[in-house]
PDB file of N, CA, C and O in Angstrom, chain B, residues numbered from 101:
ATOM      1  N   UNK B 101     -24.295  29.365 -16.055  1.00  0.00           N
ATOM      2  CA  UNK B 101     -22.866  29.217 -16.189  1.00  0.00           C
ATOM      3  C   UNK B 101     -22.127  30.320 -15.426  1.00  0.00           C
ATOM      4  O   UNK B 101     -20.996  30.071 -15.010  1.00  0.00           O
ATOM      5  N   UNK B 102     -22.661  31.478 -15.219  1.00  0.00           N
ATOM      6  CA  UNK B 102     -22.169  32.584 -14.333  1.00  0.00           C
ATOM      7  C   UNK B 102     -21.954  32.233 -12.895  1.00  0.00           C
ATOM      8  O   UNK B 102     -21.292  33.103 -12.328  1.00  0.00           O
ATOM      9  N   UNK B 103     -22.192  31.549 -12.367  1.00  0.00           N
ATOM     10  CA  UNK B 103     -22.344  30.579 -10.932  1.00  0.00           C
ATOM     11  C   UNK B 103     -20.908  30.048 -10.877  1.00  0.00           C
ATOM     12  O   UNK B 103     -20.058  30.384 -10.051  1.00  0.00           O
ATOM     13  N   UNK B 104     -20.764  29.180 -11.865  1.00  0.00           N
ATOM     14  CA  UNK B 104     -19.762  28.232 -12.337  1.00  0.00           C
ATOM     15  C   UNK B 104     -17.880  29.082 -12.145  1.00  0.00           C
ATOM     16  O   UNK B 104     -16.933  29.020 -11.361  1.00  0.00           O
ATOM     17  N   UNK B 105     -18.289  29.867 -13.549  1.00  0.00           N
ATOM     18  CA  UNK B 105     -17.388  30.935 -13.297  1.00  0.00           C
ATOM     19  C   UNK B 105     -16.780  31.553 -12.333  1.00  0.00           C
ATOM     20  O   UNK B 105     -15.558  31.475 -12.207  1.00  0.00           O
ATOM     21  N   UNK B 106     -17.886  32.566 -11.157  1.00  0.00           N
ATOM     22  CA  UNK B 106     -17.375  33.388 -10.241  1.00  0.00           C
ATOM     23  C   UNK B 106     -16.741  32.595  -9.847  1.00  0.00           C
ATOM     24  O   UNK B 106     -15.536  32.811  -9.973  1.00  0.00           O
ATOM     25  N   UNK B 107     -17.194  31.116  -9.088  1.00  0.00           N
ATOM     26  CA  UNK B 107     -16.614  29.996  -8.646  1.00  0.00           C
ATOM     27  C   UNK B 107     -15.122  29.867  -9.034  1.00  0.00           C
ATOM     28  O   UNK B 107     -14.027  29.953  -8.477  1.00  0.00           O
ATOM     29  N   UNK B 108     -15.561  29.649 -10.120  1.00  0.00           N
ATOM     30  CA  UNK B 108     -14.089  29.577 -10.603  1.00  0.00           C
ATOM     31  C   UNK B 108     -12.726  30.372 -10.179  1.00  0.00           C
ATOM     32  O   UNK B 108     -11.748  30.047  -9.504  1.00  0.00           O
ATOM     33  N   UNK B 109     -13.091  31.529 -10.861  1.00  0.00           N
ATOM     34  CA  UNK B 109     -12.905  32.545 -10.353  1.00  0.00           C
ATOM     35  C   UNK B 109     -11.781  33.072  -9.331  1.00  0.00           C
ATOM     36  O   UNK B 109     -10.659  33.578  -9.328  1.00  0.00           O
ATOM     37  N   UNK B 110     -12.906  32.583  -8.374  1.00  0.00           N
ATOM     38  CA  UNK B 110     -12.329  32.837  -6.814  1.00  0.00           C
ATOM     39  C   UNK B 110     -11.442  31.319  -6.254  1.00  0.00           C
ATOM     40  O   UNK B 110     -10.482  31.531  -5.513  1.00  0.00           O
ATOM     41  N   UNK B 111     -11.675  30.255  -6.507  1.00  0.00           N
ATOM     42  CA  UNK B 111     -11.086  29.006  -6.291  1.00  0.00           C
ATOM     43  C   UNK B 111     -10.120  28.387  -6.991  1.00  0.00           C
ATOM     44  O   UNK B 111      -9.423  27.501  -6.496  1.00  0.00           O
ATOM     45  N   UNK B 112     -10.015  28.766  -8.084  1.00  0.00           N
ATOM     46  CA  UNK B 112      -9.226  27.678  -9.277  1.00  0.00           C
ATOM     47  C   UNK B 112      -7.878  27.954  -9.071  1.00  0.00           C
ATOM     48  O   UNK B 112      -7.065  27.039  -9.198  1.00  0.00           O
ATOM     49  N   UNK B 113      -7.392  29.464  -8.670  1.00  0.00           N
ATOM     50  CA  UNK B 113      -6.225  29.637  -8.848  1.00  0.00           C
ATOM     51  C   UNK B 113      -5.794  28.965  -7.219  1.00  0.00           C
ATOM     52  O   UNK B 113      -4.895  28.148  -7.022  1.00  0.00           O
ATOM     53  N   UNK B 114      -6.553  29.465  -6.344  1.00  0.00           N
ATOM     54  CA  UNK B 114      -6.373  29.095  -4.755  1.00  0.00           C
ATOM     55  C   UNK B 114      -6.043  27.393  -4.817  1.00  0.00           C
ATOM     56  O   UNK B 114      -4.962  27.013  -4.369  1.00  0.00           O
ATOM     57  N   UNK B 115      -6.675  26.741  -5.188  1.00  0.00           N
ATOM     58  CA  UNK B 115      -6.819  24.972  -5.440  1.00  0.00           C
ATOM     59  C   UNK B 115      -5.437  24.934  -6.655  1.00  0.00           C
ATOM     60  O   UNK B 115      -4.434  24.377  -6.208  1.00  0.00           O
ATOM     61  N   UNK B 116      -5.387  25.161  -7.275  1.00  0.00           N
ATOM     62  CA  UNK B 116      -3.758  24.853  -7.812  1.00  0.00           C
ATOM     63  C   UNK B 116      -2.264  25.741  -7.598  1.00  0.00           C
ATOM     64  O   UNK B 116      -1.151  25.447  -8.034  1.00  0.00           O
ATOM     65  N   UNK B 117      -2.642  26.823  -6.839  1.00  0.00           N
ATOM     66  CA  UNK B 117      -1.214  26.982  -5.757  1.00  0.00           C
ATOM     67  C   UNK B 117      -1.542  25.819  -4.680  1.00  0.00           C
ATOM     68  O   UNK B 117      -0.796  24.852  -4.834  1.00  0.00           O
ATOM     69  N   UNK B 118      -2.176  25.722  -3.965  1.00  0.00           N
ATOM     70  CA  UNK B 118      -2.245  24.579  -2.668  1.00  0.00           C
ATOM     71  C   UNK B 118      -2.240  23.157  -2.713  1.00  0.00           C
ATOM     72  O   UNK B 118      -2.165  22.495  -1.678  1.00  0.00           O
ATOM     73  N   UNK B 119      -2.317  22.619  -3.896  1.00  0.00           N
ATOM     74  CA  UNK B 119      -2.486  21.295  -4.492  1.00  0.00           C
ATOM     75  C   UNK B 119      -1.229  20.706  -4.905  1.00  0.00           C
ATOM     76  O   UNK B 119      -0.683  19.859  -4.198  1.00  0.00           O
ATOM     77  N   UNK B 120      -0.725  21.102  -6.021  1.00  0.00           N
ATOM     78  CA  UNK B 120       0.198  20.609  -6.765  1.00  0.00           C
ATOM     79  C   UNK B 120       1.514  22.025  -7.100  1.00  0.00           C
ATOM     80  O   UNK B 120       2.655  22.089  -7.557  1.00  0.00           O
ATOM     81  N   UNK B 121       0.696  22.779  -6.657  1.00  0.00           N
ATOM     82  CA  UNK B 121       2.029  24.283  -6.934  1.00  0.00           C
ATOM     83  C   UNK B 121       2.053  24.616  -8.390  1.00  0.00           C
ATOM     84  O   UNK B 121       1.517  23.830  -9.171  1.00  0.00           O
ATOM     85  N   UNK B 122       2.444  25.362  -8.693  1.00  0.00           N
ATOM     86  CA  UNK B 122       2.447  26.471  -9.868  1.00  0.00           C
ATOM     87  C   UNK B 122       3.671  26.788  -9.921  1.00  0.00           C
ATOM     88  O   UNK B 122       4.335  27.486  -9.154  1.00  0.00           O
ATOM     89  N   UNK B 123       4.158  25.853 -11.549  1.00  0.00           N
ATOM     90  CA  UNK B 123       5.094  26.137 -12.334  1.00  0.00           C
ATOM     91  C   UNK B 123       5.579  27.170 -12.611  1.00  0.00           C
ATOM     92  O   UNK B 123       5.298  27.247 -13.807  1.00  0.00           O
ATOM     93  N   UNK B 124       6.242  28.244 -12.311  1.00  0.00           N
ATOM     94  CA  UNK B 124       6.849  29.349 -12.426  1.00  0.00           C
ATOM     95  C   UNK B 124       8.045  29.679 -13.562  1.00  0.00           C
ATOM     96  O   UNK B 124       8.189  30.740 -14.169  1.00  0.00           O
ATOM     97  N   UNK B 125       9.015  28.230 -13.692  1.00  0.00           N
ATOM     98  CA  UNK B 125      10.039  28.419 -14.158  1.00  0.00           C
ATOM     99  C   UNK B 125       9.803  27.149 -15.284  1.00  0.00           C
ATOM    100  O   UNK B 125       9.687  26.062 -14.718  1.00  0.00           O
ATOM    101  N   UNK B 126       9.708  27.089 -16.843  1.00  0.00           N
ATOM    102  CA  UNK B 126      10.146  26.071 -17.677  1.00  0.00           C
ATOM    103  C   UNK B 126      10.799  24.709 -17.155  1.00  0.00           C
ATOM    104  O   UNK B 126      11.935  24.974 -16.763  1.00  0.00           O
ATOM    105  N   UNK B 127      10.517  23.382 -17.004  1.00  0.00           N
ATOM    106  CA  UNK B 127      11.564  22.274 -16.824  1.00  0.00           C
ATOM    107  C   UNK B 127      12.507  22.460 -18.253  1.00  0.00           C
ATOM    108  O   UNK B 127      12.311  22.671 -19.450  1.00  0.00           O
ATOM    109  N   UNK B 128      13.473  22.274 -17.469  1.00  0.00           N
ATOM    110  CA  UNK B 128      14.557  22.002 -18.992  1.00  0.00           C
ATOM    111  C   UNK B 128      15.028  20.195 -18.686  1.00  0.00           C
ATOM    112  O   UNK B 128      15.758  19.539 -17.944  1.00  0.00           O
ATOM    113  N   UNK B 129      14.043  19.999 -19.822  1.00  0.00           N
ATOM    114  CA  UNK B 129      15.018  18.557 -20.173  1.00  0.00           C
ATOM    115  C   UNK B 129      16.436  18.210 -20.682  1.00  0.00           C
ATOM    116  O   UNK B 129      16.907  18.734 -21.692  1.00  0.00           O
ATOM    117  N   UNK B 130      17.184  17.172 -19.827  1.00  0.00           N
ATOM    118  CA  UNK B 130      18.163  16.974 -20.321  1.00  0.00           C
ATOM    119  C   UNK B 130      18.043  15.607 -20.201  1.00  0.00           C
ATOM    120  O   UNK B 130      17.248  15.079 -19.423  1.00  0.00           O
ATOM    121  N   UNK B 131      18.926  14.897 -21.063  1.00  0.00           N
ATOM    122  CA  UNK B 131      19.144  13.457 -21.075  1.00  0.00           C
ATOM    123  C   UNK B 131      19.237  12.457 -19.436  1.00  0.00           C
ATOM    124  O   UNK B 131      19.029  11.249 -19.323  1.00  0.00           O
ATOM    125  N   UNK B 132      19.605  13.423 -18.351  1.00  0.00           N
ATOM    126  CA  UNK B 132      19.972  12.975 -17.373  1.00  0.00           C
ATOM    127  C   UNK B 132      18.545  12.365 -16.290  1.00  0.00           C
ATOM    128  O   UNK B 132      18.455  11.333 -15.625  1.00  0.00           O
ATOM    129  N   UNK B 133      17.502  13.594 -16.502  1.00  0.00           N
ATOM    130  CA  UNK B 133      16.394  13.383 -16.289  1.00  0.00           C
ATOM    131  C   UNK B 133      15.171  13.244 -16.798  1.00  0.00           C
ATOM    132  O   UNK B 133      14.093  13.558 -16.296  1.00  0.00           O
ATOM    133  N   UNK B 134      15.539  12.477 -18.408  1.00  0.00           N
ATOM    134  CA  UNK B 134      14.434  12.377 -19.216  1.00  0.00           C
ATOM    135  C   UNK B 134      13.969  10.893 -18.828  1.00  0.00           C
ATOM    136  O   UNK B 134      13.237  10.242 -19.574  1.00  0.00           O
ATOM    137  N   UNK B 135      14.236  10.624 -18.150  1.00  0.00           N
ATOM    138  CA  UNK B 135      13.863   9.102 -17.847  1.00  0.00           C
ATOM    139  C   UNK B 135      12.021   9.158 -17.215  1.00  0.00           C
ATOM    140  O   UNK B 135      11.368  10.040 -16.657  1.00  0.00           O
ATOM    141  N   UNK B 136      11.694   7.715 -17.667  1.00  0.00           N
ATOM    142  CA  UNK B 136       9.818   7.718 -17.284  1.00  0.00           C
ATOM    143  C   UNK B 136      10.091   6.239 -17.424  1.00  0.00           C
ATOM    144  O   UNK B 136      10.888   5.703 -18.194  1.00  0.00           O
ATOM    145  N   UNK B 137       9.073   5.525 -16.303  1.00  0.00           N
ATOM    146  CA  UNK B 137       8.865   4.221 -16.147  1.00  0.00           C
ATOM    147  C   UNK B 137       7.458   4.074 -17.075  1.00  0.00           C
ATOM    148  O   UNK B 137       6.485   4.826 -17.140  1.00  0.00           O
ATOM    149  N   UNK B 138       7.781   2.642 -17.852  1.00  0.00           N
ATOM    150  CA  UNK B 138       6.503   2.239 -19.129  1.00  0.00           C
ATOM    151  C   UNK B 138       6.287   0.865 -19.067  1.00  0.00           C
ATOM    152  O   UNK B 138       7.078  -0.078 -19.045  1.00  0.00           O
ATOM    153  N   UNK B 139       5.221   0.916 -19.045  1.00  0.00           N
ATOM    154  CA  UNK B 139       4.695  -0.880 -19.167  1.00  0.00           C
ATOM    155  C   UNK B 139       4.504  -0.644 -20.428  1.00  0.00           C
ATOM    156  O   UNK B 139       4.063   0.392 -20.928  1.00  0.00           O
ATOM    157  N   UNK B 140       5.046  -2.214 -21.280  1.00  0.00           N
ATOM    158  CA  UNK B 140       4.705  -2.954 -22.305  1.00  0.00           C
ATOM    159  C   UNK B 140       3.788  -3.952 -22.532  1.00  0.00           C
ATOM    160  O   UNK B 140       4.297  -5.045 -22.283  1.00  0.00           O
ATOM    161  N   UNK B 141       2.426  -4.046 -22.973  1.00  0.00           N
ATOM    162  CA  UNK B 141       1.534  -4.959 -23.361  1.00  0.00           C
ATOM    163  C   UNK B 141       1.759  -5.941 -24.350  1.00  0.00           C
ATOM    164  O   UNK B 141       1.741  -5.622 -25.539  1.00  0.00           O
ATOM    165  N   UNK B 142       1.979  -7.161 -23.970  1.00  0.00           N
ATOM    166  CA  UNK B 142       2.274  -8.070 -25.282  1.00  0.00           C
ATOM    167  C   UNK B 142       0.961  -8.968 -25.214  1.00  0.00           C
ATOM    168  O   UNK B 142       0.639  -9.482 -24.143  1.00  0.00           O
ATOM    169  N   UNK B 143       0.367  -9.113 -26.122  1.00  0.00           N
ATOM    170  CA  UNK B 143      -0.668  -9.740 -26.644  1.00  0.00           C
ATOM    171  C   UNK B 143       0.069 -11.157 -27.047  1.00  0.00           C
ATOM    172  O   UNK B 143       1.142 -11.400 -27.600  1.00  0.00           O
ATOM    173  N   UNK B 144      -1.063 -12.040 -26.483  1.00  0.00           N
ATOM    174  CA  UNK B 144      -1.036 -13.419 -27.311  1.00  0.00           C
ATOM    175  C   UNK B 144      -2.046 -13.468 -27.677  1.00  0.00           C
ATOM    176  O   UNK B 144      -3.141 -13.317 -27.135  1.00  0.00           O
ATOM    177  N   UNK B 145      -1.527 -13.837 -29.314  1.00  0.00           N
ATOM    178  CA  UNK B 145      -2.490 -14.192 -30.205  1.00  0.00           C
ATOM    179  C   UNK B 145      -2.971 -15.835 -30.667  1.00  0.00           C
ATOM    180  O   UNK B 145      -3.693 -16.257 -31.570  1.00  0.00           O
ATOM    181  N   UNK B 146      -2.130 -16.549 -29.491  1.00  0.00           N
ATOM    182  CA  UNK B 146      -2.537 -18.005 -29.511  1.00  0.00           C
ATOM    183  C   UNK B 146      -3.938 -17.939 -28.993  1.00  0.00           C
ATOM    184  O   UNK B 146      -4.619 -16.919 -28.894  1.00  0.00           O
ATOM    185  N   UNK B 147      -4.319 -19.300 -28.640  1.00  0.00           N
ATOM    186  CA  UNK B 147      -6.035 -19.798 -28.246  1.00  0.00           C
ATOM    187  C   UNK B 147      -6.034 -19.351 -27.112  1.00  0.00           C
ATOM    188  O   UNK B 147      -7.171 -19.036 -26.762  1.00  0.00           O
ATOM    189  N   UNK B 148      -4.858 -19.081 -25.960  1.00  0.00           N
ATOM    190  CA  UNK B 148      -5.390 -18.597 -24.571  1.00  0.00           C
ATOM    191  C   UNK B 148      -5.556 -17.082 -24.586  1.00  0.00           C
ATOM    192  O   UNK B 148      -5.827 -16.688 -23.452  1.00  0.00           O
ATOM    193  N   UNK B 149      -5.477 -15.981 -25.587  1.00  0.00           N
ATOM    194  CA  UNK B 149      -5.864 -14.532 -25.996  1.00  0.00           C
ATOM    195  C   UNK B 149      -5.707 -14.169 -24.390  1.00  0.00           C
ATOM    196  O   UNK B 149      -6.646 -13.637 -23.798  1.00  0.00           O
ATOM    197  N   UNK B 150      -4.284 -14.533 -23.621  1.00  0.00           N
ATOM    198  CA  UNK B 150      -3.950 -13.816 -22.732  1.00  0.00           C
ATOM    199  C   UNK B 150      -2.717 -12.573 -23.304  1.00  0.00           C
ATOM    200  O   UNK B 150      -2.529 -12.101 -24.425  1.00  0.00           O
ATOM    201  N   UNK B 151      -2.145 -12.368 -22.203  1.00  0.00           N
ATOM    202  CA  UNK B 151      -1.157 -11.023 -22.287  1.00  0.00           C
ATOM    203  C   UNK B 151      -0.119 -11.073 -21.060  1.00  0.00           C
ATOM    204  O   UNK B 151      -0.399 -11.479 -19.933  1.00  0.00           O
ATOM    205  N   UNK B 152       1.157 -10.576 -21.493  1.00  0.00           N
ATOM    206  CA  UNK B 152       2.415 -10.486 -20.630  1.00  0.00           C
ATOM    207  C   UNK B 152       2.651  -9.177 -20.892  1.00  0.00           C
ATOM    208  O   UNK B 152       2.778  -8.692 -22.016  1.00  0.00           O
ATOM    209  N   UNK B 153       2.742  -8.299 -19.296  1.00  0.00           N
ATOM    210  CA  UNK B 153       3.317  -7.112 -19.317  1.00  0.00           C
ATOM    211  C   UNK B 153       4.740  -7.150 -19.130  1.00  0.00           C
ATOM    212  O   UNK B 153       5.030  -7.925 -18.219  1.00  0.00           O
ATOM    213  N   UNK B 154       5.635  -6.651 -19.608  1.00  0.00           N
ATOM    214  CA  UNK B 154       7.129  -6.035 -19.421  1.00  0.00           C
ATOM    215  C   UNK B 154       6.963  -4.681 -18.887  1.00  0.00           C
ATOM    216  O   UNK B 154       5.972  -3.959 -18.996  1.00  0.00           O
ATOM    217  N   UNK B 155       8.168  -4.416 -18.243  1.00  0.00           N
ATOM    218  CA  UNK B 155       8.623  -2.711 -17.559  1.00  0.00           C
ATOM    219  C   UNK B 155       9.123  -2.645 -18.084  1.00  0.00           C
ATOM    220  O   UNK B 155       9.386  -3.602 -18.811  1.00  0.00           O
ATOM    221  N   UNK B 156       9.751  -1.403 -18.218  1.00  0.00           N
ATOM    222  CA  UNK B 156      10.856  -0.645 -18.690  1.00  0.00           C
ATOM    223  C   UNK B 156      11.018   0.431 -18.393  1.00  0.00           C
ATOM    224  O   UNK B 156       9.945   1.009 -18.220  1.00  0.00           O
ATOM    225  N   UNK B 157      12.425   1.423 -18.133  1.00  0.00           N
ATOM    226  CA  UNK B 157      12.743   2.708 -18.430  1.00  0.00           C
ATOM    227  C   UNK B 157      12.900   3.303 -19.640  1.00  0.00           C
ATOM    228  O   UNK B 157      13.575   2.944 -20.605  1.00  0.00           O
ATOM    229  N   UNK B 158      12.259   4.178 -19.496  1.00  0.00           N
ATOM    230  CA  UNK B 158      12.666   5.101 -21.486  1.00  0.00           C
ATOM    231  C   UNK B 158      13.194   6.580 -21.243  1.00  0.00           C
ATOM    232  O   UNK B 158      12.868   7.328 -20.322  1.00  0.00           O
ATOM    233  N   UNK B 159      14.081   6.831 -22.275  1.00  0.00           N
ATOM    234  CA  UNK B 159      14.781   7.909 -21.794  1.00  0.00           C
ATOM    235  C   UNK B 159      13.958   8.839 -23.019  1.00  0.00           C
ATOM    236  O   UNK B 159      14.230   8.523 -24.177  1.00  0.00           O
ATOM    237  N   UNK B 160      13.164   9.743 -22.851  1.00  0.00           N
ATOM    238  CA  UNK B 160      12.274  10.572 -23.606  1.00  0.00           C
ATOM    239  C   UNK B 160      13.094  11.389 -24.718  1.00  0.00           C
ATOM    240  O   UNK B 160      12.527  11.923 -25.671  1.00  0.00           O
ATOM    241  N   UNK B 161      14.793  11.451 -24.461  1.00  0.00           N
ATOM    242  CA  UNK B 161      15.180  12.180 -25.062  1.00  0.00           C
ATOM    243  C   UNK B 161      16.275  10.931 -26.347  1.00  0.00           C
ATOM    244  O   UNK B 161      15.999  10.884 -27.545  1.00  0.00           O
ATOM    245  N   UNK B 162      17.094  10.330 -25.900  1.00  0.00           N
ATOM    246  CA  UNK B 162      17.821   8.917 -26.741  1.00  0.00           C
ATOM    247  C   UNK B 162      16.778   8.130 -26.832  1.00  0.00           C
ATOM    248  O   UNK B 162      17.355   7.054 -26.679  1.00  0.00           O
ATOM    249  N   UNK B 163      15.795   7.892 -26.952  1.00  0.00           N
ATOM    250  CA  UNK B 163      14.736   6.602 -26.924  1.00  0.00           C
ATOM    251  C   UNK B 163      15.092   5.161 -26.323  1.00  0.00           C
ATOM    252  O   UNK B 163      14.588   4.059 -26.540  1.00  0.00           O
ATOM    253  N   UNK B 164      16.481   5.695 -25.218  1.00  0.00           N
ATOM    254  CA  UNK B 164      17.304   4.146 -24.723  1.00  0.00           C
ATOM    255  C   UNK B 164      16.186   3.959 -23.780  1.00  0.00           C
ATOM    256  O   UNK B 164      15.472   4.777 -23.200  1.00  0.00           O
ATOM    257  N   UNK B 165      16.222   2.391 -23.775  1.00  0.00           N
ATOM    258  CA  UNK B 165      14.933   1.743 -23.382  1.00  0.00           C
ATOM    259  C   UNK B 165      16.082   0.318 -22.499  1.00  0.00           C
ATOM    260  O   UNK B 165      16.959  -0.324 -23.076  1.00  0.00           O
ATOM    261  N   UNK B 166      15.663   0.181 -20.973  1.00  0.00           N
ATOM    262  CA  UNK B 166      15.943  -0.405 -20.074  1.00  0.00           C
ATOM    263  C   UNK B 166      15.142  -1.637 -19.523  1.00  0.00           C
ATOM    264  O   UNK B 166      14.308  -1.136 -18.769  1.00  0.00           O
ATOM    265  N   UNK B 167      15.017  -2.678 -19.523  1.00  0.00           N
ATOM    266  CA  UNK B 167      14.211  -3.373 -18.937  1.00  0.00           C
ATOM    267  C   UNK B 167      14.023  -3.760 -17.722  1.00  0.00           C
ATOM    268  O   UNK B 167      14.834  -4.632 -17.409  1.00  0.00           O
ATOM    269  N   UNK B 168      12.877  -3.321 -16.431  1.00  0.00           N
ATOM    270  CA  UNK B 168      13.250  -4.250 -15.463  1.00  0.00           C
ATOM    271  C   UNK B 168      12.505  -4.862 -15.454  1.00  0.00           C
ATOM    272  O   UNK B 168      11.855  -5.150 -16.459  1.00  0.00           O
ATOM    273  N   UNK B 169      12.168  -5.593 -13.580  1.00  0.00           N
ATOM    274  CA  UNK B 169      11.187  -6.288 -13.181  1.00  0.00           C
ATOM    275  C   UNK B 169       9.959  -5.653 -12.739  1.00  0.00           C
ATOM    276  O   UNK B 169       9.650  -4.519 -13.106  1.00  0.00           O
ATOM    277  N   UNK B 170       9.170  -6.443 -11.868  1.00  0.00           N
ATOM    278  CA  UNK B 170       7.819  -5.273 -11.640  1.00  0.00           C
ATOM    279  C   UNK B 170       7.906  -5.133 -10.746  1.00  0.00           C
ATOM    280  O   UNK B 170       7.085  -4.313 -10.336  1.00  0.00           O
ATOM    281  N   UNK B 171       8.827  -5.687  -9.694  1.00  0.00           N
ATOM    282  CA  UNK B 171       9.700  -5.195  -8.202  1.00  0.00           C
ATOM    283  C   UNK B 171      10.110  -3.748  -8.494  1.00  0.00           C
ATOM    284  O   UNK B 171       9.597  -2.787  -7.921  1.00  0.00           O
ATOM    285  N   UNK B 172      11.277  -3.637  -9.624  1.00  0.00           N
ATOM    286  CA  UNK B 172      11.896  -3.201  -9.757  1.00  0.00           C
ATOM    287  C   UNK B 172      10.919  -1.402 -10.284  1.00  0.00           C
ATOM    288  O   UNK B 172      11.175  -0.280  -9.849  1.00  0.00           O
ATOM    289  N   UNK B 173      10.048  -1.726 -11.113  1.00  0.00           N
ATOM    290  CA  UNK B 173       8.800  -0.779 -11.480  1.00  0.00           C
ATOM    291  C   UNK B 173       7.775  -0.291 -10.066  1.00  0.00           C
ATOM    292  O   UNK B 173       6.927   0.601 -10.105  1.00  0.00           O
ATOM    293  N   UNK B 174       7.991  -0.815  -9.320  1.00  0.00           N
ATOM    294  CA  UNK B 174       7.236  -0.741  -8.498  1.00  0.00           C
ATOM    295  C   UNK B 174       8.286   0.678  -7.432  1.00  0.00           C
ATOM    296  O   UNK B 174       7.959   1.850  -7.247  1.00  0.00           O
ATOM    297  N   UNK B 175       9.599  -0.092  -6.914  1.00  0.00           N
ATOM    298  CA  UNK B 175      10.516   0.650  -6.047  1.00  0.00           C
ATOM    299  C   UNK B 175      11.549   1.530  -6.494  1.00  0.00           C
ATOM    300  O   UNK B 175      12.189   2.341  -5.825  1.00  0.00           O
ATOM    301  N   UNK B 176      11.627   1.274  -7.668  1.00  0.00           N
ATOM    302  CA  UNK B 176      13.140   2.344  -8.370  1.00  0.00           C
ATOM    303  C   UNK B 176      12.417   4.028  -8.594  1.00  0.00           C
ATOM    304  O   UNK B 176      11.348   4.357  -9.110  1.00  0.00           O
ATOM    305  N   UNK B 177      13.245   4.654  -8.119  1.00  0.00           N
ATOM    306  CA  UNK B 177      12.849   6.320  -8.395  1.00  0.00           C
ATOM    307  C   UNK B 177      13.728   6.378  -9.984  1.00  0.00           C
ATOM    308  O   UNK B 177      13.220   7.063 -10.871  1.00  0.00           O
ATOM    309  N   UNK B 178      15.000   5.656 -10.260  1.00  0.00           N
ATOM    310  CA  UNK B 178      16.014   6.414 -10.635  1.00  0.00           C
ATOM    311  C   UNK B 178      16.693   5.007 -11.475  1.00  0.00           C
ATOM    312  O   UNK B 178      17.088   4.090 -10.756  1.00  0.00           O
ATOM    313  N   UNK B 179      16.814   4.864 -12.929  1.00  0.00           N
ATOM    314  CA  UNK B 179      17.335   4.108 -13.032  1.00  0.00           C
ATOM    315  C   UNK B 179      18.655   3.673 -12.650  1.00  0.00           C
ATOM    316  O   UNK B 179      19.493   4.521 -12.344  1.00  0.00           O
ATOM    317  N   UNK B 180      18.952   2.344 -12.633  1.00  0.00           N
ATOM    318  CA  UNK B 180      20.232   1.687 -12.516  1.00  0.00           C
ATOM    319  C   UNK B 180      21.674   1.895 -14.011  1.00  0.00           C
ATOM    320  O   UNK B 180      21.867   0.879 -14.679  1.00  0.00           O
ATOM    321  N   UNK B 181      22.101   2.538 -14.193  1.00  0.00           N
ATOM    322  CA  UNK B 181      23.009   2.864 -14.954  1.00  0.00           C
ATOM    323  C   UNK B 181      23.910   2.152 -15.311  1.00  0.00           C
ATOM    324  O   UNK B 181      24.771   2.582 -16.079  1.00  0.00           O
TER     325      UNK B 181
END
């Protein structure tokens, strides 16, 4: 496991400044940018035991919940207001 480590070590911090960057400062959530795109699973429980997905926007902070399409899940950065 000492192998593993030095490794570590010497790489881990190098590989997550160069990768994805290093959080420095807290995100502060606010209502404005609490928004996250969510698929909904609906089960049928008839004889064809298929399923219909829905999209949606959810606002992490009001729990307001938006519906789109899967166009719309696919291309929107930012909901429609």
């Amino acid at each position: 496991m000492n192998c593993y480590n030095d490794w570590a070590d010497d790489f881990m911090n190098r590989a997550i400044d160069s990768v994805s960057g290093r959080i420095v400062e807290p995100k502060i959530l606010t209502e404005d940018n609490a928004w996250v795109k969510r698929r909904r699973y609906n089960w049928d429980n008839s004889s064809s035991g298929g399923y219909e997905i829905t999209h949606y926007w959810l606002n992490m902070i009001s729990n307001r919940q938006i519906d789109i399409t899967e166009q719309e899940f696919e291309n929107q950065t930012q909901p429609n207001l």
